[in-house]
C-alpha positions in Angstrom: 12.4 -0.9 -16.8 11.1 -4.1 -17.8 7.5 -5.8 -17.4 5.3 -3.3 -17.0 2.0 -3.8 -15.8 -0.6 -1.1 -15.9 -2.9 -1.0 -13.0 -4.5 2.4 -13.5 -5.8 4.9 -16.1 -7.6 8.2 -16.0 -10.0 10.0 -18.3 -7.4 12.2 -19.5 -5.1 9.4 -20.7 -2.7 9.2 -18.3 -1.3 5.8 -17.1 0.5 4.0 -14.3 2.3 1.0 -14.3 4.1 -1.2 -11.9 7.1 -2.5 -12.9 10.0 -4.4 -11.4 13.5 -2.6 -11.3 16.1 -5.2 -13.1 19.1 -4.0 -10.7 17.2 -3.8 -7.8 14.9 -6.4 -8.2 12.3 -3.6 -6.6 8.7 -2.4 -7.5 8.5 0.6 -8.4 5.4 3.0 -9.9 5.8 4.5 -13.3 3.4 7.7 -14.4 3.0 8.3 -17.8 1.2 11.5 -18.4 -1.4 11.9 -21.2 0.5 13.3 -24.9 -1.2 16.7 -24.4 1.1 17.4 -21.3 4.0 15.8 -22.9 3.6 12.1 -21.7 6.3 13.0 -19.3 7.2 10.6 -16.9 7.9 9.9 -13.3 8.4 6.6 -11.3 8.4 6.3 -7.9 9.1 3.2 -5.2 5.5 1.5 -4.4 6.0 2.9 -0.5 6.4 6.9 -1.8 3.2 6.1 -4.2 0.9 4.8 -1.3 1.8 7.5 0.7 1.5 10.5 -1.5 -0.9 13.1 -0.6 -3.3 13.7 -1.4 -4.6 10.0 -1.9 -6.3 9.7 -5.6 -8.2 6.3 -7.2 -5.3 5.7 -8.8 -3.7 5.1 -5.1 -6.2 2.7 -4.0 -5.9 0.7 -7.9 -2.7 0.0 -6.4 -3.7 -1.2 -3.3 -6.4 -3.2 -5.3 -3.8 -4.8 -8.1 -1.3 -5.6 -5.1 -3.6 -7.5 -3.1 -4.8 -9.4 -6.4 -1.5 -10.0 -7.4 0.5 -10.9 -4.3 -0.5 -14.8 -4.6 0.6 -14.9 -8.4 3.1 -16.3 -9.2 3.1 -15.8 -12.7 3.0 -11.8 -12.4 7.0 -12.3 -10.3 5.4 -9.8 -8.0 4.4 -11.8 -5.2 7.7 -11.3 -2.6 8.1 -7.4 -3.5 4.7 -6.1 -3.6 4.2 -6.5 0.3 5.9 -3.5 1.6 7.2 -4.1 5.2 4.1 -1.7 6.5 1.9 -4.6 4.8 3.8 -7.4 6.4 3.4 -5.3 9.6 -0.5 -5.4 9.3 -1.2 -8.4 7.9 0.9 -10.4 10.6 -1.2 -8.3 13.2 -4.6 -9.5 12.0 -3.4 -12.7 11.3 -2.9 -13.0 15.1 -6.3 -12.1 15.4 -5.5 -8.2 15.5 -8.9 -6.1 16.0 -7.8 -2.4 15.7 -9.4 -0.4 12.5 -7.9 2.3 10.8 -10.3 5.9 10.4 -9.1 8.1 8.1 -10.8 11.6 8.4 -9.4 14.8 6.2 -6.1 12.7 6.0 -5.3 12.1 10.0 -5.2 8.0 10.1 -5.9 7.4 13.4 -7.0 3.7 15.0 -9.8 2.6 16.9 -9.4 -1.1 18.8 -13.2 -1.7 19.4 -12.9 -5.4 21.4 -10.6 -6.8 23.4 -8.1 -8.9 21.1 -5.8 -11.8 21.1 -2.9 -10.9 23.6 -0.7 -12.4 20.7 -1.6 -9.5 19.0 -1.8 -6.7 21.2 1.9 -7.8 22.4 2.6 -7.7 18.5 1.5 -4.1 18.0 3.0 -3.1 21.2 6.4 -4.7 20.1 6.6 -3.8 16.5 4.7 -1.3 15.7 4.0 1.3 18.5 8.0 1.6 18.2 7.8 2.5 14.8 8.0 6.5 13.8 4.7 8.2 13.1 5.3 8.2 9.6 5.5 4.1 9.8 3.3 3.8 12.0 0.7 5.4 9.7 1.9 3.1 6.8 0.9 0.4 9.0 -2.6 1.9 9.7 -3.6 2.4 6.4 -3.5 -1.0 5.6 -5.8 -1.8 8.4 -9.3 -2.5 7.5 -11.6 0.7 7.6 -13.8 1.3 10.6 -16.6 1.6 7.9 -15.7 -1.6 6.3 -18.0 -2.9 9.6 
């Protein structure tokens, strides 16, 4: 476990950290809990962290220090910080993709409120309605929010 970057901290000391894998060449999430519970620690890969329930701040730091960091090239996290569910969604708004994702008491459900692109509705229908739920939700949640509008 080398380069580790911390992208999150709580009140109670506890830390997380994304670091790169050396044999892998993977991301992967490291907890450190605060020295009054040990300071034990756990790591995860990035998808199990996003996806963990139920969804803390220090789930959307991630999100937050991912998206600052995938055009750095000096952080050598750019290529493995987008997860394939992020590919997914970001190619599907790139092609002008108008569904977003509502999250309510942790059922992700989306809502496509104008027609869009055929490009992109042929996208979604050909790579991603395909997927299983549980990818299919990984997908969503990158989405933005209906109350980003």
């Amino acid at each position: 476990m080398t380069d580790l970057q911390e992208f999150a901290s709580s009140s109670n000391g506890d830390k997380w950290f994304v670091g790169k894998d050396a044999a892998t060449n993977r991301l992967f999430v490291l907890h450190r809990g605060n020295a009054s519970s040990g300071g034990h620690e756990t790591s995860s890969s990035v998808d199990a962290f996003l996806n963990q329930q139920p969804f803390g701040p220090e789930r959307e730091a991630l999100v937050v220090f991912l998206e600052k960091n995938k055009s750095s090239e000096d952080t050598g996290i750019r290529d493995d910080a987008q997860t394939p569910s992020l590919r997914l969604a970001e190619e599907y708004l790139r092609l002008g993709g108008r569904r977003r994702v509502k999250v309510d008491d942790n059922i992700v459900s989306t809502r496509k409120w104008d027609d869009e692109p055929a490009m992109a509705s042929s996208f979604w229908k050909e790579h991603i309605e395909p997927l299983d739920e549980k990818k299919r939700r990984e997908v969503k949640l990158h989405l933005p929010s209906i109350s980003d509008d």
